[in-house]
C-alpha positions in Angstrom: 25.9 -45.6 -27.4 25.0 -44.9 -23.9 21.8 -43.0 -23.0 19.9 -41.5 -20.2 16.9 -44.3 -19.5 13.7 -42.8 -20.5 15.1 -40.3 -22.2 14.0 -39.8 -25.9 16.1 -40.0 -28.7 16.3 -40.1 -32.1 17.8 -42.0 -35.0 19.4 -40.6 -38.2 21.0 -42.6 -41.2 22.2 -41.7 -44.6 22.6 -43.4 -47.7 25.3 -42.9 -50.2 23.8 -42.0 -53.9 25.3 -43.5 -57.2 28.5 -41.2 -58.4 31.0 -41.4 -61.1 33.6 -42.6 -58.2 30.5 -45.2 -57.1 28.3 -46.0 -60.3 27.1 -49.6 -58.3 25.5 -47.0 -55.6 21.6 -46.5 -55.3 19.1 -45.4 -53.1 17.5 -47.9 -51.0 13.4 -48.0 -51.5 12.7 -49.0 -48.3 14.9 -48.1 -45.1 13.7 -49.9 -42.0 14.8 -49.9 -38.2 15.6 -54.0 -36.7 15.6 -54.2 -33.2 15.8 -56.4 -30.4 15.6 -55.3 -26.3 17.5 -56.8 -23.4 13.6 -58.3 -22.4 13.4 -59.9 -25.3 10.9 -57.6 -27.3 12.0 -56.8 -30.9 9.7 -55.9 -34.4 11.2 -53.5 -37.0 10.3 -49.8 -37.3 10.2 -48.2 -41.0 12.2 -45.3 -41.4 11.2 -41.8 -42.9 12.9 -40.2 -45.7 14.4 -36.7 -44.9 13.7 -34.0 -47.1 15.6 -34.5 -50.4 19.1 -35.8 -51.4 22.5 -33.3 -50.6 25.6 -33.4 -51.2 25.1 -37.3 -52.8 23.7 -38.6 -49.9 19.9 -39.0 -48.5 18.5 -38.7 -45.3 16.7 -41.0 -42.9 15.3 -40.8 -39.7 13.5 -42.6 -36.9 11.8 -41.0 -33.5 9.2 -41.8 -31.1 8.4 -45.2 -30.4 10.8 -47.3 -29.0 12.9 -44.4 -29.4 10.3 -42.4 -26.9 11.8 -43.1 -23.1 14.0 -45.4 -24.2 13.2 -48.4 -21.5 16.0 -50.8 -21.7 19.3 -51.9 -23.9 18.1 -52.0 -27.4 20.8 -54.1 -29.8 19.3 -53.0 -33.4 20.2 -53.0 -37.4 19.6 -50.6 -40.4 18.3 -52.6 -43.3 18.2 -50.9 -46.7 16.5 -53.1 -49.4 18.5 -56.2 -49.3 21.5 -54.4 -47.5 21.9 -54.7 -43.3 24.4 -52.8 -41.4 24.5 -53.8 -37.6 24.7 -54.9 -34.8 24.4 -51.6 -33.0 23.8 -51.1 -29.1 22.4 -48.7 -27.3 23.2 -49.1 -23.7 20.3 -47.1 -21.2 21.7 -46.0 -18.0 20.6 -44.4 -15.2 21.2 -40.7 -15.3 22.2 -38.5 -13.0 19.8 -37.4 -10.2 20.0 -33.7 -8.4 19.9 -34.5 -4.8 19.8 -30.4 -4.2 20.5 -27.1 -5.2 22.2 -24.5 -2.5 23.4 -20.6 -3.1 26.3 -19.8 -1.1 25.8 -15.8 -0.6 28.2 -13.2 0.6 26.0 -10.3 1.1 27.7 -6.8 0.8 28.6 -5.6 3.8 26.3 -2.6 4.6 24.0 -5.6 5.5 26.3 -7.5 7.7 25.7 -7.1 11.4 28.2 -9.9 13.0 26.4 -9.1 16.4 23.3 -10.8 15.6 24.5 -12.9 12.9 22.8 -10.7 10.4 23.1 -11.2 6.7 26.2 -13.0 7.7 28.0 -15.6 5.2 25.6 -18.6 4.8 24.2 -21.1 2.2 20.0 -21.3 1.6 18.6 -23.5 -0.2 17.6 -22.5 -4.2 14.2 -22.1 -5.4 12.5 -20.7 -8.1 12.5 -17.2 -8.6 14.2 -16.4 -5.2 15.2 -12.9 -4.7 19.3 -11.9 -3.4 19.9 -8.2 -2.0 21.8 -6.1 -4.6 25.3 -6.7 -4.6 25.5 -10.2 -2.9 28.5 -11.9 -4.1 26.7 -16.0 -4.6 27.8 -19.4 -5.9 24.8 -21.8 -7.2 25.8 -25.3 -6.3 24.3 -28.5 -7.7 24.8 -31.9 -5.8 24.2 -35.4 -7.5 23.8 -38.8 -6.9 26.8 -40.0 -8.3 30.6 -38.1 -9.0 30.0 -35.3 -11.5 31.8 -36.3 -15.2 31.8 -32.7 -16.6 29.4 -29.9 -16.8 28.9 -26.9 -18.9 27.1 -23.7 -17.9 24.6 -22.2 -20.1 23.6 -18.7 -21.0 20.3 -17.1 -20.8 19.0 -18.2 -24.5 20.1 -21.9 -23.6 23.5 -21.5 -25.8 26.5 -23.3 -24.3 29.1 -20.2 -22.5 31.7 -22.5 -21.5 33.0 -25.4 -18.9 31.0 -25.3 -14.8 33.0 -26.3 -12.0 32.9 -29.3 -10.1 34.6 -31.8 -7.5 33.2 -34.8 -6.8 29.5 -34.8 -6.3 29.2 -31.3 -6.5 29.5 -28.5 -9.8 28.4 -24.9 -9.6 27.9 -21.6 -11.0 30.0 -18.8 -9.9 27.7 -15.4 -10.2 30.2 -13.0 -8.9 28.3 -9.9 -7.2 24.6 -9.7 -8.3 23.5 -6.2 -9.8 21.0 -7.7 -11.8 18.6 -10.7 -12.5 20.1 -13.9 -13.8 19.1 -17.0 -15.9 21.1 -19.8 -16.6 21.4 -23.6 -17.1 23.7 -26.0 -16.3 24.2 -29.4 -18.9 25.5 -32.2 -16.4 27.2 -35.6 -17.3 27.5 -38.4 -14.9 31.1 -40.7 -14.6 29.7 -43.2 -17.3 29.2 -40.4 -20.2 25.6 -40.2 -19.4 23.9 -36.8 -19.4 21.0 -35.6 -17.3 17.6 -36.1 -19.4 17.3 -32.6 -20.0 19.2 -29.5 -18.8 18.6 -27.9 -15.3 17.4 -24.0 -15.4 17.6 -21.2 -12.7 16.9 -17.5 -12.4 17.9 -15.8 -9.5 16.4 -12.1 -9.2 17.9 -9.4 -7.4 16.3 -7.2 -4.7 16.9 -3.9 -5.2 17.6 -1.3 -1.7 15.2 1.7 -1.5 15.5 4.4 0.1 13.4 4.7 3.4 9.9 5.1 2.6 8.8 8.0 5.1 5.2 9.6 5.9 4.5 12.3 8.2 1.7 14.6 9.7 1.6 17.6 11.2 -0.4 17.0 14.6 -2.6 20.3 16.2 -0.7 22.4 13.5 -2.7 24.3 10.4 -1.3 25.6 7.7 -0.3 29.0 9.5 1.8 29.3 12.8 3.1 32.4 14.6 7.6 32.5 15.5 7.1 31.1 18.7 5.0 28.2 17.4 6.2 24.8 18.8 5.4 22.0 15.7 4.0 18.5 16.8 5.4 16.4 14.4 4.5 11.8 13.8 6.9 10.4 11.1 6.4 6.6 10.2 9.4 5.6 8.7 10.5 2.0 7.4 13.1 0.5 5.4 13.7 -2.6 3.8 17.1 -3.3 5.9 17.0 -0.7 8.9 17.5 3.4 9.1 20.8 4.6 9.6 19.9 8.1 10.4 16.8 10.5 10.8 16.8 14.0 10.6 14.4 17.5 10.2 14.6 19.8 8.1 13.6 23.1 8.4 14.1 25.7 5.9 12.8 29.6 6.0 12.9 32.5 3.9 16.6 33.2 4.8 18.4 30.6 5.8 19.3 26.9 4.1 17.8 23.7 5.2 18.7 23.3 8.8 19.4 19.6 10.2 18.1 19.0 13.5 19.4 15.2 14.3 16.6 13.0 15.6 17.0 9.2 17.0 18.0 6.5 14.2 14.6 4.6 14.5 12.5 2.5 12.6 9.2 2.4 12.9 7.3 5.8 14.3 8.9 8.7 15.7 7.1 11.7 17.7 9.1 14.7 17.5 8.4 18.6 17.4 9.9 21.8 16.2 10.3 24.4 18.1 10.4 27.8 16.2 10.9 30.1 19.5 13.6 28.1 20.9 15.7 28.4 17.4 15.3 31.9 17.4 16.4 32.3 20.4 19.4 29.9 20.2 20.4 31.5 17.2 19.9 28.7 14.8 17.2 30.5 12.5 17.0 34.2 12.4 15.1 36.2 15.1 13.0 38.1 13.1 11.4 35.6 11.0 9.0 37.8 8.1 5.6 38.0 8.9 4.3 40.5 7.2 4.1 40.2 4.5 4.2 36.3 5.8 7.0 34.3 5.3 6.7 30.5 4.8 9.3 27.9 6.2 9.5 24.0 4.8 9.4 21.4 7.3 10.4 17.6 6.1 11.6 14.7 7.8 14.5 12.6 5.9 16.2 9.3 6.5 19.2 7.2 5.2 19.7 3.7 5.0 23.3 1.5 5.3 23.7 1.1 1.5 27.5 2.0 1.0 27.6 0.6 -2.8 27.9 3.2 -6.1 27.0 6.6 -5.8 26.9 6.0 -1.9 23.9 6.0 0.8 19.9 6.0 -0.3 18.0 9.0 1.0 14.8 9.0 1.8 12.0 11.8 2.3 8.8 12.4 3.5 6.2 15.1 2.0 7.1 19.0 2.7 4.7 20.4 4.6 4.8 24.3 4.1 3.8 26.6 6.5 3.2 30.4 6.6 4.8 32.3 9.7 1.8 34.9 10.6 1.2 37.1 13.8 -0.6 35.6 16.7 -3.5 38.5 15.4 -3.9 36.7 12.2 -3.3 33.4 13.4 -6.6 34.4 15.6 -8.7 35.6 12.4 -7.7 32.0 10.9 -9.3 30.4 13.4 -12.4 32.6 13.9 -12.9 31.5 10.5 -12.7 27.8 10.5 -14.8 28.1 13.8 -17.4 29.3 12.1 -17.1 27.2 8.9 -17.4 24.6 11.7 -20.9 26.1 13.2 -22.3 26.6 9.7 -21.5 22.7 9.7 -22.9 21.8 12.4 -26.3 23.9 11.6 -26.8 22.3 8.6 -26.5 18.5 11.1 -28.7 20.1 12.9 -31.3 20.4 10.3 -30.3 17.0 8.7 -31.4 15.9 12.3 -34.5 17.7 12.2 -35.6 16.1 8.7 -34.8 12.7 10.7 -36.6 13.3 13.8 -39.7 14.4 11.2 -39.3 10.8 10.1 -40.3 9.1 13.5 -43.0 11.6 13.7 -44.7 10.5 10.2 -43.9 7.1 11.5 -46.3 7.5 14.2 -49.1 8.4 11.2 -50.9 5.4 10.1 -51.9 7.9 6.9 -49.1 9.8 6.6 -48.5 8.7 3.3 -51.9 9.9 1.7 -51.3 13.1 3.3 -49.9 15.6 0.6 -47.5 18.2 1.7 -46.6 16.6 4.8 -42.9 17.0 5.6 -40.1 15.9 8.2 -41.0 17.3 11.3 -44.9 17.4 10.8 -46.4 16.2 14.1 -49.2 13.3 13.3 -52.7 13.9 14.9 -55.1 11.5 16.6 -56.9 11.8 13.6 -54.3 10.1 11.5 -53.8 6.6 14.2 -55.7 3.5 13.3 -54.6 1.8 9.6 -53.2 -1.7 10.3 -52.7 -2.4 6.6 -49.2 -4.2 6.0 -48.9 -1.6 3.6 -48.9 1.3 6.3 -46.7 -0.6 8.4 -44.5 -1.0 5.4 -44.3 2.4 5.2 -43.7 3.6 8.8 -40.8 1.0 8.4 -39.5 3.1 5.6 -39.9 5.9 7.7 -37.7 4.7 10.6 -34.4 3.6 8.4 -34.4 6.8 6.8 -34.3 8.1 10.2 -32.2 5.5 11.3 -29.5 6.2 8.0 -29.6 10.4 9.1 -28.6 9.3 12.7 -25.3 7.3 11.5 -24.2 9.8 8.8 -24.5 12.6 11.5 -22.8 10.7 14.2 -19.7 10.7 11.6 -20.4 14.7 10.7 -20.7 15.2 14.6 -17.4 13.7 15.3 -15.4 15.4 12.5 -16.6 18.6 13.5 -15.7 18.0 17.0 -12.2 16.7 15.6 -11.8 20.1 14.2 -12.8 22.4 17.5 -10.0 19.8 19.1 -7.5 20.5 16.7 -8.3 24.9 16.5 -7.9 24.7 20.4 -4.5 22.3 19.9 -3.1 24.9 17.3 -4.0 27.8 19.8 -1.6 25.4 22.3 1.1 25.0 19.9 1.1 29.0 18.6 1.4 29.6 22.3 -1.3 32.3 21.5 -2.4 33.9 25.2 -6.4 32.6 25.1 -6.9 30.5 27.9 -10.7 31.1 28.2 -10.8 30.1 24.8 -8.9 27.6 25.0 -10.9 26.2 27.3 -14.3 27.3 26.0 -13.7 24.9 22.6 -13.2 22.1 25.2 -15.6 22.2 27.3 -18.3 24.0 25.8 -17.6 22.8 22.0 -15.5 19.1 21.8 -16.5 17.6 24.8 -20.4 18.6 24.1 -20.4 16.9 20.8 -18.0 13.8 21.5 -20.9 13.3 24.3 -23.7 13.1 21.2 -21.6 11.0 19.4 -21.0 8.4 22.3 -23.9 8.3 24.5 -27.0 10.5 22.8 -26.6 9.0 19.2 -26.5 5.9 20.1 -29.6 5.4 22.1 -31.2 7.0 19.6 -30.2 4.4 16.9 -30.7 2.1 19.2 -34.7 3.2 19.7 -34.6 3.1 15.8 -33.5 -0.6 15.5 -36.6 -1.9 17.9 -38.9 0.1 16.0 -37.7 -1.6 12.6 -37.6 -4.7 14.4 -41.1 -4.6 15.6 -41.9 -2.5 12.7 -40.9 -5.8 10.4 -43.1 -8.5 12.2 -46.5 -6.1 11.7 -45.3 -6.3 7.6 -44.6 -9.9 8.1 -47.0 -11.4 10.5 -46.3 -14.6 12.6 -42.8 -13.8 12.2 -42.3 -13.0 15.9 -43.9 -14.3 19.3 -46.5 -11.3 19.9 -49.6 -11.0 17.9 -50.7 -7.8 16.4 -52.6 -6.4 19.1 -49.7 -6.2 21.1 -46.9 -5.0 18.7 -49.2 -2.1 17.7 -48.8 -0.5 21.5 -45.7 -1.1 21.4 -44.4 0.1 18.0 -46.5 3.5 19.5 -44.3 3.4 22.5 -40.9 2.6 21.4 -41.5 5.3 18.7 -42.2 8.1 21.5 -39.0 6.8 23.0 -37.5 7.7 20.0 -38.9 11.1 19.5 -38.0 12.0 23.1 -34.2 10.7 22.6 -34.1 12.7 18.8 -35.6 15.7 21.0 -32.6 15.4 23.6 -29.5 15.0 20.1 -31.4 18.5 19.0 -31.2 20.1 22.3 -27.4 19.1 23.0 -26.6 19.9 19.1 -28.7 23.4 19.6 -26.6 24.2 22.9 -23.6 24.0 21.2 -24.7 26.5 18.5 -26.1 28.7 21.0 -22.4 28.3 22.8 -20.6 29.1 19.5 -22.8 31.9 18.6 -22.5 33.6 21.7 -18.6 33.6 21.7 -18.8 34.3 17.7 -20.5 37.6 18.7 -17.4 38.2 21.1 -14.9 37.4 18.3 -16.7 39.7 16.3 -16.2 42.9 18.9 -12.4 41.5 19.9 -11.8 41.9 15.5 -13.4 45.5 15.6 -11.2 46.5 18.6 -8.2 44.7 17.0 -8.9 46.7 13.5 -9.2 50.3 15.8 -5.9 49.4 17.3 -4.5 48.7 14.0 -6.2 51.8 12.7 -4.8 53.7 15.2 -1.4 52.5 14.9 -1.3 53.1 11.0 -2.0 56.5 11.7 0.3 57.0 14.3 3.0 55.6 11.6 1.9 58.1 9.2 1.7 60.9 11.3 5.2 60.2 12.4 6.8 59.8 8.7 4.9 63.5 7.8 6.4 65.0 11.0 10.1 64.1 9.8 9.4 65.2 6.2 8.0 68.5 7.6 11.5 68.6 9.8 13.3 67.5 6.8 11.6 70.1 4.8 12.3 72.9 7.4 16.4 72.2 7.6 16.9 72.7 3.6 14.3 75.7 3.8 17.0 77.7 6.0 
């Protein structure tokens, strides 16, 4: 028998039982395994009865030990009592050895770019769990050391499904076009009837193709705009094996989805809708509804170069719905978020106000055996002159909860001034006539409060950060190269510093309100000329419509 060295094996004998054909037949008492290897060990192995007798015969078996990665030729005999059958030989040869495993792919050709050698016809190299586009076409191919005898291919559950290929040194495993993950094994048997050890298992997954995955933003756009509006639009759009095509759509109240082609890019696209210039070209009715409003769809959509089944994968971003309003109510929109905006910023103000009261009670060596005392209390010269570590604990207290108020605001700050950008972008965009406004949210709104956030703010944290710093050797003393005397003067300095530079945020923070409340008290006249006009027009309409029923009246009257 030849074997695969070190591979383990076992041994099973059977002994005939006394019949009416074979009275002289009996069972042996003892079964026991003789053996001898080609280094000269040998010793005898006892044998261990297998379950009962069957069918007139019973069972004997020997495994592990010399049996276990079989080492060498082993000559052996099967003694039964006083009876010995033998010699037997069991040859151990070397088995084969997988020198490597390729995959010859043809991927589908909606992958295939001959130009730069794309997804073009190749072999890769196997490994584990590797991953193959949907609807590659691939060949696994094993090569061995030695001139493959046969193979068999194996099924998922290990079962044998029928004879491999193979020529020469080489046997494989045709997979025909891959729609879905595979696992299989392979049994391979070198030219002198010796198998491989044990049998070789792959799995080869497939990748499927998505569709594009697209997001998108609006950018200086609300959730209103007027017909003329022009519609900044950012896509991101990315796909696993490049975009074929990009595309709008727009779709209003009377018309279908209307494709407006755009650049087959991956990666970001900038791109805008124009709502006057399709009106006017025709392309989406003139008179778009705006009262009551109408609302019109606006999503950006992409295809990839799948070609297999039900055809290409189409991918979307999120709608984004807008209403179509008059430039009048497009105005009162934005009156409002201004002054949801100013209410924002007054509460910052305040919060700012509660911090600056912190470096004030900073300065109070007693402040905190004072009752009642709140943010913004001034300390007296009454209240200077505990150097307890406690106190200075305190005052340290004092100054990060200042210091914490001054970061959060610097964040509020710039969202608000985001906003004011983005009211006087959409004001662009709706091509609404308000130049001075326009140019009042710049530079008497946004630019104010990005100058807080840049340049005020900071040197206000930054007085806050010596203070703790000097603030933290008084509480820990010798921690730092001045003595006490000379921190204390200048913990009362910095901390002025920092008043002054809180004063100066409040100031440029109150401007800005006083600039939003003066051009809120304008807004409020322009809306009570704009309702007079509208008053005024509404009875012009209905003294019209009265005059042709009273002329209507008088013609059957005759």
């Amino acid at each position: 028998v030849k074997v695969a060295r070190h591979a383990n094996i076992s041994l099973l004998v059977r002994a005939e039982m006394a019949s009416d054909e074979k009275p002289e037949r009996r069972l042996p008492r003892v079964c026991e395994f003789i053996y001898r290897t080609s280094d000269g060990q040998r010793g005898r192995l006892p044998m261990n009865k297998v379950g009962g007798s069957w069918d007139g015969f019973q069972s004997y078996a020997l495994e592990g030990d010399i049996l276990e990665r079989v080492p060498d030729d082993i000559r052996f005999y099967v003694r039964g009592d006083d009876h010995t059958i033998g010699p037997f030989n069991i040859q151990a040869l070397q088995p084969p050895l997988v020198v490597s495993t390729q995959v010859d792919c043809e991927f589908p050709g909606y992958l295939v770019d001959e130009a730069s050698s794309r997804f073009t016809d190749r072999r890769i190299p196997y490994s584990a769990g590797m991953k193959l586009p949907f609807g590659t076409k691939a060949r696994l191919v094993v090569f061995i050391d030695t001139l493959v005898g046969r193979a068999w291919e194996l099924d998922s559950e290990g079962k044998l499904a029928g004879p491999s290929h193979w020529k020469d040194t080489a046997c494989g495993v045709a997979l025909n076009e891959i729609r879905e993950s595979r696992e299989f094994g392979l049994v391979i048997e070198g030219p002198d009837g010796v198998f491989m050890p044990t049998p070789l298992n792959f799995r080869i997954d497939v990748e499927e193709d998505k569709p594009p995955q697209i997001t998108s933003r609006l950018q200086g756009i609300g959730t209103a705009v007027t017909p003329d509006a022009r519609i900044p639009l950012l896509a991101e759009i990315n796909d696993q094996h490049g975009v074929q095509s990009t595309w709008l759509e727009l779709q209003t109240p009377l018309t279908d989805a209307l494709m407006i082609d755009q650049p087959a890019t991956e990666g970001s696209l900038q791109s805008e809708i124009d709502l006057r210039k399709l009106r006017i070209g025709g392309q989406i009715p003139a008179d778009l509804p705006v009262d009551p409003p109408g609302e019109i769809v606006i999503t950006v959509a992409a295809t990839d170069y799948y070609n297999l089944d039900s055809g290409e994968n189409v991918g979307a971003g999120p709608r984004h719905l807008l209403e179509v309003v008059t430039a009048d109510k497009l105005l009162r929109i934005l009156e409002r978020a201004e002054a949801d905006q100013r209410f924002r910023l007054e509460q910052i103000y305040q919060e700012m106000t509660d911090a600056r009261g912190y470096i004030a009670r900073a300065r109070s060596a007693q402040a905190n055996t004072r009752s009642g005392f709140e943010p913004g209390d001034e300390a007296n010269s009454s209240q200077i002159g505990s150097n307890s570590p406690e106190d200075w604990d305190l005052r340290q207290l004092f100054i990060q909860r200042a210091l914490l108020q001054c970061q959060k605001s610097a964040q509020e700050i710039d969202g608000v001034a985001f906003t004011f950008d983005n009211i006087r972008l959409q004001l662009i965009n709706n091509r609404i006539d308000a130049e001075d406004r326009k140019q009042r949210l710049d530079q008497d709104v946004a630019v104010p409060l990005r100058s807080i956030v840049a340049e005020s703010l900071p040197a206000l944290e930054q007085s806050l950060l010596n203070i703790d710093l000097i603030l933290r050797q008084l509480v820990n003393p010798g921690t730092g190269e001045l003595d006490h005397d000379q921190l204390v003067p200048q913990a009362d300095e910095t901390t002025l510093e920092a008043l002054a530079a809180a004063d100066q945020v409040l100031g440029e923070i109150q401007a800005v309100l006083d600039s939003l409340l003066k051009f809120e008290t304008q807004n409020e006249l322009l809306d009570l000329v704009r309702n007079m006009l509208e008053q005024q027009q509404d009875l012009k309409r209905r003294t019209e419509a009265m005059r042709n029923r009273e002329a209507f009246d008088d013609i059957f009257n005759k």
